[in-house]
N, C-alpha and C positions, 0 to 999 in steps of 0.2 A: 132380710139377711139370710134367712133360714132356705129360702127358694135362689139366693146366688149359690152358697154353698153348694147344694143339693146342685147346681147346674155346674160348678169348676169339678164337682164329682166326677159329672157322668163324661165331661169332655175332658176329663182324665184316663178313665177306665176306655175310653173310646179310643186314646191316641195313643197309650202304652201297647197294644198288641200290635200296633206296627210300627214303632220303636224298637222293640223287643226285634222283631224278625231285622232288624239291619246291623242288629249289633254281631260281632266277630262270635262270644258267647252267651248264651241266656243268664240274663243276672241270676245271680245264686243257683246256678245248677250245681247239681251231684250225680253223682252216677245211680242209671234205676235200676231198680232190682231186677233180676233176670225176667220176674211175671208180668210186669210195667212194659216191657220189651216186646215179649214173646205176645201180649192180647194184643197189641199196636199190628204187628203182622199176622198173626195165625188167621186161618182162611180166607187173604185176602192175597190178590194178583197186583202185583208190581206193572205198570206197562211203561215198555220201553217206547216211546214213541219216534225218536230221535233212532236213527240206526238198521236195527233191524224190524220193527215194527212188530213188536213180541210183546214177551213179558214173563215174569217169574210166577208163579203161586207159590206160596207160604202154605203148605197141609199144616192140618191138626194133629198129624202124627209125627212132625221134625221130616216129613218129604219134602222137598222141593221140586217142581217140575217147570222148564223152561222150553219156548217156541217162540222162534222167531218167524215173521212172515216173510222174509225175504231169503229166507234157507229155511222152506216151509217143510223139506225134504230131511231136517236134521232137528233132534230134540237133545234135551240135558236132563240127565235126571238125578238128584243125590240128594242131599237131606241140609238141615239149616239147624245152626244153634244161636243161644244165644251164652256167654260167658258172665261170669260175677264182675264185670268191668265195664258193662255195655256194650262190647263188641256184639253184633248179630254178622254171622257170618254163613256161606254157603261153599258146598261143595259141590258141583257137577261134572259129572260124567255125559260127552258130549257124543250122539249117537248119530250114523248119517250111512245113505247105501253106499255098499263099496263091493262091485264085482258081485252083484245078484244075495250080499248078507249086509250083514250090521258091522261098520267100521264102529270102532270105537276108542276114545282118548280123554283120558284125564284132565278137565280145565284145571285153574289156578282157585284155588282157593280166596274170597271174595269178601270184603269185610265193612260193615257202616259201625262208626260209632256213635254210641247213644247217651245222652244225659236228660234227665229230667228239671224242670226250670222247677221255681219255689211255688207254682200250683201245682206242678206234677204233669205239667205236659213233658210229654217228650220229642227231643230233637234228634235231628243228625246229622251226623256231618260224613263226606263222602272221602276216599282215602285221597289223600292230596290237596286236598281242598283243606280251608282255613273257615268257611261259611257253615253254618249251622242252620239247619232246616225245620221247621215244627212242622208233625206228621199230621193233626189234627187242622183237615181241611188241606192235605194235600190230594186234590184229584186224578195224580197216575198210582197210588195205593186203592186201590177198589175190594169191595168184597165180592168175596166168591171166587170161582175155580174161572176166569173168563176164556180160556184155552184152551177148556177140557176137550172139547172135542176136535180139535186139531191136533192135541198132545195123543187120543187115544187113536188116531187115523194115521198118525205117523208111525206110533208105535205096530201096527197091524202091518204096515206097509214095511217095516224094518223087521217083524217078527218075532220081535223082543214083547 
């Protein structure tokens, strides 16, 4: 009796975490605290791989710095917060040559919203979207700066 139990256990625990990702929201979430938020991204690069073939980095200082491989010639550079509501959001300022200097133009303003499920993982969801994501084992969040050095050879080449 004591080794079925022990077995509806574990093939419980095994089929809730992909349950959980199909559902619209994570059962009992709430909103996390802005530090829940901010260690899920701080020094890790977002890759875009769809699109431009880039990616964002999250700095430990509230920097943001963006490169895409397909306007290898243009970077983004501004800063990232997060709000007491789970918004994480970013702002950059997009840089590209124009006439032998550094064009430059204000992007839009850029926002993921975030909840924490009742272990404390956190999700999110994309603007427009209805789907909620868990970060934990998402493979285009990576650590570290993976752009550094296209971000700082761009930069050199624009002068900024």
């Amino acid at each position: 009796m004591f080794r079925r139990k022990t077995w509806i256990v574990r093939v419980l625990f095994a089929v809730l975490p992909v349950s959980a990702i199909a559902e619209p929201l994570p059962n009992g979430a709430k909103t996390p605290t802005p530090a829940q938020v901010i260690s899920a991204y701080k020094g890790k690069t977002a890759i875009w791989d769809e699109g431009c073939k880039g990616g964002i980095y999250f700095g430990s200082n509230s920097q943001a710095r963006a490169w895409c491989g397909q306007e290898s010639e243009s970077l983004g550079a501004g800063e990232w917060t997060v709000d007491d509501y789970g918004r994480m959001c970013h702002n950059l300022t997009w840089y590209w040559p124009n006439n032998g200097r550094a064009g430059s133009s204000p992007g839009e303003r850029s926002c993921i919203q975030h909840v924490a499920d009742r272990f404390g993982g956190i999700w999110r969801s994309y603007p427009g979207e209805t789907e909620w994501w868990p970060i934990k084992g998402d493979t285009s969040l990576v650590r570290g700066y993976t752009y550094r050095e296209q971000v700082m050879a761009t930069k050199r080449k624009l002068g900024i």
